[in-house]
N, C-alpha and C positions, 0 to 999 in steps of 0.2 A: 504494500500500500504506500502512494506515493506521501509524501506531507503535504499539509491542507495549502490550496490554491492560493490562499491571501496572504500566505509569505513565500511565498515564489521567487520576486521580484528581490528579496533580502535574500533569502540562499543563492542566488545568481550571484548577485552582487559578491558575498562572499566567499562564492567559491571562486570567483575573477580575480579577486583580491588576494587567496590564498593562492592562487597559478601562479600571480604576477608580483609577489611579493615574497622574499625568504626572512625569517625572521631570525636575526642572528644570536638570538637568546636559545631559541629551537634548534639543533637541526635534525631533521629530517630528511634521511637517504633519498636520492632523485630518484630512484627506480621506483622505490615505497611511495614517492611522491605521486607519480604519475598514475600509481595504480588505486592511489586513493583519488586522484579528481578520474579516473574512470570512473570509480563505485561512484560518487559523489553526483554524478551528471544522470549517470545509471540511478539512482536512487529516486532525485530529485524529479524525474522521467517530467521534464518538461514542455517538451513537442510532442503531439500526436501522434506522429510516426517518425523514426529516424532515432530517436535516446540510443540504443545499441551502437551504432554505426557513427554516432558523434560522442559518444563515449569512447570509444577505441580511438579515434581521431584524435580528441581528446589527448588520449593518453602517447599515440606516438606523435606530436607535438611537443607534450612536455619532454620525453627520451631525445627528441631531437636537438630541441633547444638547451638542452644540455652537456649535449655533445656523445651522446649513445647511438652515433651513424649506422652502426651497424643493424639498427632497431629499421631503416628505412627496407631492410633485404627479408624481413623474418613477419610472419603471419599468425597472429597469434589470433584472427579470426579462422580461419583454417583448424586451429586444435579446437577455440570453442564450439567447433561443429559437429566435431567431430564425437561432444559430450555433453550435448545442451543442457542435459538432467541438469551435471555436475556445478556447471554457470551458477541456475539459478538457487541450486542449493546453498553456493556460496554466500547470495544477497541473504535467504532467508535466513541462515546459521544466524548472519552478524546481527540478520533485525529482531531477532528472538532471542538473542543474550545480550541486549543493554547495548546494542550497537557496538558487540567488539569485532573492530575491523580485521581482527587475525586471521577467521576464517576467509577470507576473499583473498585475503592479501599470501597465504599460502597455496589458495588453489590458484592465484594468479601468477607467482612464481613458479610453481609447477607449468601452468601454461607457457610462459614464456622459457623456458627451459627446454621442454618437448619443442617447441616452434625456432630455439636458435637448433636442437640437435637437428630435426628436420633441413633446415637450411643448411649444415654444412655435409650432411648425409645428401643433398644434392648436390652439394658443390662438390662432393667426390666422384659423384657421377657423370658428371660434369667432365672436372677432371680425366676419369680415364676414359671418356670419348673422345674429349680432343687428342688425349697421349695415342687412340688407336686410330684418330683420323692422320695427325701428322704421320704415323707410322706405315702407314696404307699413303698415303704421296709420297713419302719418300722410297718406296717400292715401286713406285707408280709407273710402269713401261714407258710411257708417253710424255713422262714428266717433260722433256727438253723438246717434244712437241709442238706443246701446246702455250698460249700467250697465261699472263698472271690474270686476265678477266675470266679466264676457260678455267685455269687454276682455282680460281676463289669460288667460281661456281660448283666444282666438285666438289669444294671444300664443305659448302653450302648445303649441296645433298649430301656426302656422309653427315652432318650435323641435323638429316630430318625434312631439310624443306623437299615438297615435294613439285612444285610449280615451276617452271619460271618461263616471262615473257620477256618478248626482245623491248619492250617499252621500259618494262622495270627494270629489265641490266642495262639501259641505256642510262637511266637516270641513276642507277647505283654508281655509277664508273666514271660519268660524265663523257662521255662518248657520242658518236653520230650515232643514227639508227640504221645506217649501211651496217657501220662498223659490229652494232651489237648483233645487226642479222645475221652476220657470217661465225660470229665467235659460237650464237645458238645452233645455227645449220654444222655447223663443223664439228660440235659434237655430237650431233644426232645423226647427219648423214655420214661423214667423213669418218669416224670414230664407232658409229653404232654406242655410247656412252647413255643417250636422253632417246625417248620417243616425241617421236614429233606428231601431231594431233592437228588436221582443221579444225579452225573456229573462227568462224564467219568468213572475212575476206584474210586473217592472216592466220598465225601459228600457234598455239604453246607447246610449251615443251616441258615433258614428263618424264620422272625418275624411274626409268624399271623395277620391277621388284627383284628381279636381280642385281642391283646396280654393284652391290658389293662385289659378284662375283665376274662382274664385269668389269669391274677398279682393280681388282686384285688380280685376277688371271693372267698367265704370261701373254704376249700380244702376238695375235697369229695375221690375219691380212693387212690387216692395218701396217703394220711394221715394214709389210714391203711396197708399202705405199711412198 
C-alpha cells in the first residue's frame, strides 16, 4: 500500500533532496544509496504506470553519477524477471517489520551480483568467439585474396549477422555503391562465400548455413582462379 496521496508532493520532494544531497554527518554506501531511492520511488508508487521502470532508472542514475560505469553494461531488470515472486516479497518483508530496509537491500545485492556474474559470463562468451573468429581468418585460404571491406564482412558473419546489403556496406565503409557491389558479388559469385537472393530490382546477400564450413575448408576452385 502506497502512503496517502496528500503527502506525495513532500516524499518527492524529499526523496530529490536525499539523491541530491550527501550528508557529511551520515554516510551512507553509494550502492546502498541507490538501492534505497529505488525502494523509495518503488514505495512511494507515484505514477500510474511506469514506478518499476523509473525506479530502476532511478537507481542506475545514482550508480552512475557516482562513478559505478560499469552499472551502465549489467541488467538487473533481466534477474528481476527472472523472480518477480522474490521483488515483491522484498517490498512486503520491509513494510511489515517497521520498514526495515534490510530485506530489499539484501535481495537487491543479490540481484545485482547475479546481473554483474551474468555480464561477465557473457563477456567470456564473447571473448572466445572473437579468439575462434580471428583464429578461422587467420586460417583463412583466401585471406591475401580478398580486400579489408570483404574481410570485415566475414568477420561480421562469423560474429552472427546474417544479412547484408550493398547499401548498408556502402554506408559502413564509406564507399561508392559500384564499389560495394563488387566486394558483395565477389563473395557470392567469385568465392561461392554468401548466397545471393532477388529482391525486387536488386540483391541481398545471405550467410549459408554452412558458412563455417565454407571459411574453414581448404580452397579447391577458387584457388585456381
Amino acid at each position: 500500500m502506497p502512503p496517502p496521496v496528500n503527502s506525495l508532493a513532500q516524499r518527492l520532494q524529499a526523496l530529490c533532496d536525499f539523491a541530491n544531497k550527501d550528508d557529511p554527518k551520515q554516510f551512507i554506501h553509494p550502492v546502498i544509496k541507490a538501492m534505497i531511492l529505488h525502494f523509495m520511488l518503488g514505495y512511494d508508487h507515484p505514477f500510474v504506470d511506469g514506478n518499476g521502470r523509473t525506479a530502476r532508472a532511478l537507481f542506475y542514475w545514482y550508480m552512475a553519477k557516482k562513478g559505478y560505469w560499469l552499472t551502465e553494461f549489467v541488467s538487473i531488470s533481466k534477474v528481476l524477471k527472472q523472480a518477480p515472486a522474490q521483488y515483491a516479497k522484498a517490498y512486503l518483508h520491509t513494510e511489515t517489520d517497521d520498514n526495515d530496509l534490510t530485506y530489499f537491500l539484501i535481495h537487491q545485492l543479490e540481484t545485482l551480483q547475479k546481473a554483474i556474474d551474468e555480464l561477465f559470463a557473457y563477456l567470456a562468451r564473447k571473448n572466445a568467439e572473437i579468439a575462434q573468429t580471428e583464429q578461422v581468418l587467420k586460417n583463412f585460404k583466401l585471406r591475401g585474396q580478398l580486400n579489408h571491406r570483404q574481410m570485415a564482412i566475414l568477420n561480421q558473419a562469423l560474429k552472427q549477422e546474417k544479412v547484408f546489403t550493398i547499401e548498408a556496406h556502402r554506408h559502413k565503409h564509406g564507399t561508392s555503391y559500384q564499389t560495394a557491389r563488387t566486394d558483395l558479388l565477389g563473395l557470392s559469385d567469385q568465392y561461392g562465400l554468401l548466397e545471393k537472393r532477388k529482391q525486387g530490382k536488386g540483391f541481398m546477400f545471405y550467410v549459408p548455413d554452412d558458412f563455417m564450413t565454407r571459411v574453414g575448408a581448404p580452397c579447391t576452385r577458387h584457388c585456381e582462379e
